[in-house]
C-alpha positions in Angstrom: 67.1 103.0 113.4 70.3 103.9 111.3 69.4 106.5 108.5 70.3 105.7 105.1 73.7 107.7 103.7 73.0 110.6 101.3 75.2 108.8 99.0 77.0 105.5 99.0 79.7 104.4 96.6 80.0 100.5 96.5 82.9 98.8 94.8 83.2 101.4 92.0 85.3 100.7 89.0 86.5 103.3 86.1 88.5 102.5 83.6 90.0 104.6 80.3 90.5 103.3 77.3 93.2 104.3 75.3 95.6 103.0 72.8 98.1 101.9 75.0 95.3 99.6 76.8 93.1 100.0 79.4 93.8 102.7 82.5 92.2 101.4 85.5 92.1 105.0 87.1 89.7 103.3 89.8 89.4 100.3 91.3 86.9 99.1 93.6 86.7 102.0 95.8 83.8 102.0 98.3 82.8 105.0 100.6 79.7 106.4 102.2 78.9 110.2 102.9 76.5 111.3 105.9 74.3 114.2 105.6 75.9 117.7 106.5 79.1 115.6 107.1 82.9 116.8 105.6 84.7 113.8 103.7 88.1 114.4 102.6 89.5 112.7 99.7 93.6 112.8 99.4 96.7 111.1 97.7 99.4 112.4 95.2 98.6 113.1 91.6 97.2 110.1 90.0 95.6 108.2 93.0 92.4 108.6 91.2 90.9 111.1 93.6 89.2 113.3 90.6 88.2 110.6 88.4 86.3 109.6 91.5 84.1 112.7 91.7 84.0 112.8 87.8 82.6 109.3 88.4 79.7 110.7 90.6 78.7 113.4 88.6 79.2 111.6 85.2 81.5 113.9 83.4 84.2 111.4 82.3 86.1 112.0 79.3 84.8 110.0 76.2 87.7 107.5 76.8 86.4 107.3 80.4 83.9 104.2 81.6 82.2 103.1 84.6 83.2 99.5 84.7 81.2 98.6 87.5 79.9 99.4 91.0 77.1 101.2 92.5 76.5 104.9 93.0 73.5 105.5 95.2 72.4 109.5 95.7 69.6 108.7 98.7 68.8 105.5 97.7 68.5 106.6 93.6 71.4 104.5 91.3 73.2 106.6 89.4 75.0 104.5 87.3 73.5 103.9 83.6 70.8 106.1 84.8 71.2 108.1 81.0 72.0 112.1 80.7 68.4 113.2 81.0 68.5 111.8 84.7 72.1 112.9 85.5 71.2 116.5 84.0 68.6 117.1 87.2 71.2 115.5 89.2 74.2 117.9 88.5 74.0 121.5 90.0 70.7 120.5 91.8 71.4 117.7 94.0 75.4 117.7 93.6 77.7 120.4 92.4 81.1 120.8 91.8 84.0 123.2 92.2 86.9 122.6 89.9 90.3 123.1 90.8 91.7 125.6 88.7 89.0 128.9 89.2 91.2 130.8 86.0 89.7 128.7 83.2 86.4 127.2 84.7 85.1 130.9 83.9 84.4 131.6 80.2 86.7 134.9 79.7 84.2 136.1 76.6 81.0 136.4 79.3 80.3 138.5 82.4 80.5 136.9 85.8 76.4 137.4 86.3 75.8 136.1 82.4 77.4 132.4 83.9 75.7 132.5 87.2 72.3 133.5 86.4 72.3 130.8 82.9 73.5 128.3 85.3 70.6 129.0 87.7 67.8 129.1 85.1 69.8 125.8 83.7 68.9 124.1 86.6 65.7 126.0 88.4 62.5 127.1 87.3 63.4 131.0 87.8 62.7 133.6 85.1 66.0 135.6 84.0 64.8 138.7 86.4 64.5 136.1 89.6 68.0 134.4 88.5 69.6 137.8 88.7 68.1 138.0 92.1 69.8 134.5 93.1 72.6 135.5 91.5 73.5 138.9 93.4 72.3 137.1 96.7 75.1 134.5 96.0 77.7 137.2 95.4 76.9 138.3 98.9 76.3 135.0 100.4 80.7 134.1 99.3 81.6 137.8 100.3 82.0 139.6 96.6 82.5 143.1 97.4 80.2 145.8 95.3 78.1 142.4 93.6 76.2 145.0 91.5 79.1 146.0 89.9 80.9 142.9 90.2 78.1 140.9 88.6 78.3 143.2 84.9 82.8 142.6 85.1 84.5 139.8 83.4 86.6 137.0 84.5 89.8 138.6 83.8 88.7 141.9 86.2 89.0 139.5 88.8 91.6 137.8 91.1 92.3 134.6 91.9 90.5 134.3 95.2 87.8 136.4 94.3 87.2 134.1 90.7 86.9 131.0 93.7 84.3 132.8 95.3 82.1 133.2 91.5 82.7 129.2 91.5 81.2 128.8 95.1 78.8 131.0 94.5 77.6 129.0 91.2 78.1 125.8 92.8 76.2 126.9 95.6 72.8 128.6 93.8 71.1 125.9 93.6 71.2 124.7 97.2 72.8 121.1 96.3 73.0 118.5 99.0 76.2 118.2 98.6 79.4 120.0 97.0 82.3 118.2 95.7 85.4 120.6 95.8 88.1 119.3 93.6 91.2 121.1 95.0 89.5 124.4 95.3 92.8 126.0 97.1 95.5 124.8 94.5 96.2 128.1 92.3 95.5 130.7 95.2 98.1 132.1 97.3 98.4 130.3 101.4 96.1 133.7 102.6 93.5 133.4 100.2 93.5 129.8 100.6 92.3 130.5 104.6 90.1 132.7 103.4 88.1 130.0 101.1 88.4 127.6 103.7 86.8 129.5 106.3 84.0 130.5 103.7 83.2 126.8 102.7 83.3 126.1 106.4 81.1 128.9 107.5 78.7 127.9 104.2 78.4 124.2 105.2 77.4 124.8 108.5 74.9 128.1 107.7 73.3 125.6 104.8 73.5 122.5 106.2 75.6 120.4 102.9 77.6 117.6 103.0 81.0 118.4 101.1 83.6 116.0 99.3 87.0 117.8 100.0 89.3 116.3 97.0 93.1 117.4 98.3 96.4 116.6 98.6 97.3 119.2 101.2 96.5 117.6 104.6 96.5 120.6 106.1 93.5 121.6 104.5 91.9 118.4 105.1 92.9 119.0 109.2 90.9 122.3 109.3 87.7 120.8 107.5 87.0 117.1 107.2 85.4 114.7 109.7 86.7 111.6 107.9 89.4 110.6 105.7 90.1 108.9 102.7 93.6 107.8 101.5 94.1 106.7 97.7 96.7 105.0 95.7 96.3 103.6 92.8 92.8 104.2 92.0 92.1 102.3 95.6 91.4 103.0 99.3 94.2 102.4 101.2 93.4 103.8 104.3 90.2 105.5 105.7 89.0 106.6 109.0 87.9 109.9 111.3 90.6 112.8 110.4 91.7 112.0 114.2 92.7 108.7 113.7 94.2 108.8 110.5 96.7 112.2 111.2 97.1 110.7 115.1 97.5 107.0 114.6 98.1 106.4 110.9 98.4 102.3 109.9 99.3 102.1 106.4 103.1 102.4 105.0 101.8 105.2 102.4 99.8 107.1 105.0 102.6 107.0 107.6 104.9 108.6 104.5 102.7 111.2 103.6 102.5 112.0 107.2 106.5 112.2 107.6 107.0 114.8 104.6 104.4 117.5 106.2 106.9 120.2 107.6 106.7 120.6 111.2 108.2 122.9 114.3 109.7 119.9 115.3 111.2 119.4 111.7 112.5 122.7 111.1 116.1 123.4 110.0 115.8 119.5 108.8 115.3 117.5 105.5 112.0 116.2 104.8 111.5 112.4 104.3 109.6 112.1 100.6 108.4 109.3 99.9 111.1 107.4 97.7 110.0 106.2 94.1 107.4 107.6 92.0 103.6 106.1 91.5 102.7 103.3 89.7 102.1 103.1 85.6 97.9 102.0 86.1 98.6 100.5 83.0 100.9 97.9 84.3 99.4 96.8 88.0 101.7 95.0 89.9 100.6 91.4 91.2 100.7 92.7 95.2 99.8 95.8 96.9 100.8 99.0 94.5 102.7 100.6 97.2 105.1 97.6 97.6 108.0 98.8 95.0 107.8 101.8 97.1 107.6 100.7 100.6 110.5 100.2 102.9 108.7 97.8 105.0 107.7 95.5 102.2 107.4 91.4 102.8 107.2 89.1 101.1 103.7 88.4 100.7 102.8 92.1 99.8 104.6 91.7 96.2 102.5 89.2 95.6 99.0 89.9 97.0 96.9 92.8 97.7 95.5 92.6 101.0 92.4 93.1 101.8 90.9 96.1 103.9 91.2 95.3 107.6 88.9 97.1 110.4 91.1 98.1 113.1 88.5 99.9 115.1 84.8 101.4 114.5 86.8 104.1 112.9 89.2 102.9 111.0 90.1 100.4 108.4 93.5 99.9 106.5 94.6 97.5 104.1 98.1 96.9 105.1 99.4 93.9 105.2 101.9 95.1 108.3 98.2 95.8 110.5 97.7 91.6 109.8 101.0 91.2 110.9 101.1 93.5 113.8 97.4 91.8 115.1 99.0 87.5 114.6 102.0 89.0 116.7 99.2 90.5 119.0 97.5 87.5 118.9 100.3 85.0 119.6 101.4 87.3 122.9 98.4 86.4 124.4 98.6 83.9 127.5 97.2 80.8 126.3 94.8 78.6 128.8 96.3 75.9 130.1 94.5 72.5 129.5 92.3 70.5 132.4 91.2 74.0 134.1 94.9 74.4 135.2 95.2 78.0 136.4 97.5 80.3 134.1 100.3 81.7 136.3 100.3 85.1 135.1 96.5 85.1 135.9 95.7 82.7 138.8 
């Protein structure tokens, strides 16, 4: 018997509402995450990646509105749940690293002031148990000297080591699963291996499931099991890492794939993707990705298609894969009529 996801998006939409009209950040997106399982999340700026997360954990803007769809964390709906429900949600059952670890630390308290009120926040530990947590945490990411570390301010440490305070806080309450909205953005490519290796090593030791939200797909080689591609506020592409970086189906996934520098590409140009993303304030009639795509038919300026299962572990909604599988289709020896014998297969 097939056990139930530890959370299942269905059909989510999230709109903002702003002067201009209505931002339809995200639009019908549909995912599920497995216990202990790595899902990567990825797309250019403005795919709707982080306004997906933000949808999970509820911490829209005040333009910000879930639309509609279904968020389900172990079989419990999120959605118009009210704050007092999403309050023992956040930090105990799902936290969430920010991107940017220089102002998600307040610069006027000490590092173990913010970890230990975010632990009483969200346990029942007194202040003396909290610092407790809080020192074990500092160990747990690998903060050198956390005695001393845990009475210092933001500003007394670096980049990579303000990452590991986020983990750390993220991590003290043991949630099932950690959202980590570009967690490697501001650090420099060494201290970037070095988080990755920690959240690795961390996953594993405690058993989470972790939402990887990226748009370096070399991060999301190292740590994810599946793959999510988003433009436009949709899905365009999802499947196990392997068969999306090893046999990618959709025009915008191939592109992203061709401006990754390689050996093979060195001393050449890369091949950006041409064009710049859609306004979501003005959807066009087809698939988004048509005004950008050199492949573009007809029929994709003037309808979206649909998501198409290629295999167990992959979908895409292309409308080149429908092509590609009528061509398939039609190349297939047909039976000849009155139980004639086909020639090709007598």
């Amino acid at each position: 018997m097939a056990t139930e996801p530890l959370l299942q998006v269905e059909d989510l939409h999230t709109s903002f509402f702003t002067p201009a009209g209505e931002v339809k950040a995200v639009n019908g997106v549909s995912f599920f995450l497995e216990r202990g399982k790595v899902l990567g999340i990825v797309g250019e700026s403005g795919s709707g990646k982080s306004v997906t997360a933000y949808s999970i954990m509820q911490i829209l803007a005040p333009t910000g509105k879930i639309v509609s769809g279904s968020i389900k964390l172990d079989g419990q709906e999120l959605v118009n749940v009210g704050e007092s429900v999403m309050k023992t949600v956040r930090g105990n059952k799902i936290s969430i690293i920010f991107q940017d670890p220089m102002t998600s630390l307040n610069p006027t308290y000490t590092i173990g002031h913010q970890l230990v009120e975010a632990i009483m926040l969200h346990t029942n530990r007194d202040k003396k148990q909290a610092q407790e947590r809080a020192l074990e945490m500092l160990r747990l990411v690998n903060v050198n000297e956390p005695e001393k570390r845990i009475k210092q301010y933001p500003f007394e440490f670096s980049g990579g080591m303000r990452q590991r305070v986020m983990i750390a806080m993220a991590l003290a309450c043991e949630p099932d699963i950690l959202i980590a909205d570009e967690p490697t953005t501001a650090l420099d490519v060494t201290i970037q291996a070095q988080i990755l290796e920690l959240m690795k090593s961390l996953q594993k030791e405690l058993g989470m499931a972790i939402i990887m939200i990226t748009h370096d797909l070399g991060v999301v080689a190292q740590m994810c099991d599946e793959v999510i591609v988003m433009y436009a506020g949709s899905i365009c592409e999802q499947g196990t890492a392997d068969e999306i970086f090893y046999n990618p189906k959709h025009e915008y996934t191939k592109g992203l794939m061709r401006s990754i520098p390689t050996a093979e590409t060195a001393g050449s140009k890369l091949q950006p993707i041409s064009g710049t993303p859609i306004d979501l304030l003005c959807m066009p009639e087809g698939c988004p990705f048509a005004p950008r795509c050199s492949n573009a038919m007809k029929i994709c300026l003037k309808s979206p298609c649909e998501r198409m299962r290629l295999n167990k572990d992959h979908m895409s909604a292309c409308w080149m894969n429908v092509k590609e599988s009528m061509e398939n289709e039609a190349d297939k020896p047909k039976k000849k009529k009155g139980g004639e014998k086909n020639e090709q297969n007598p």
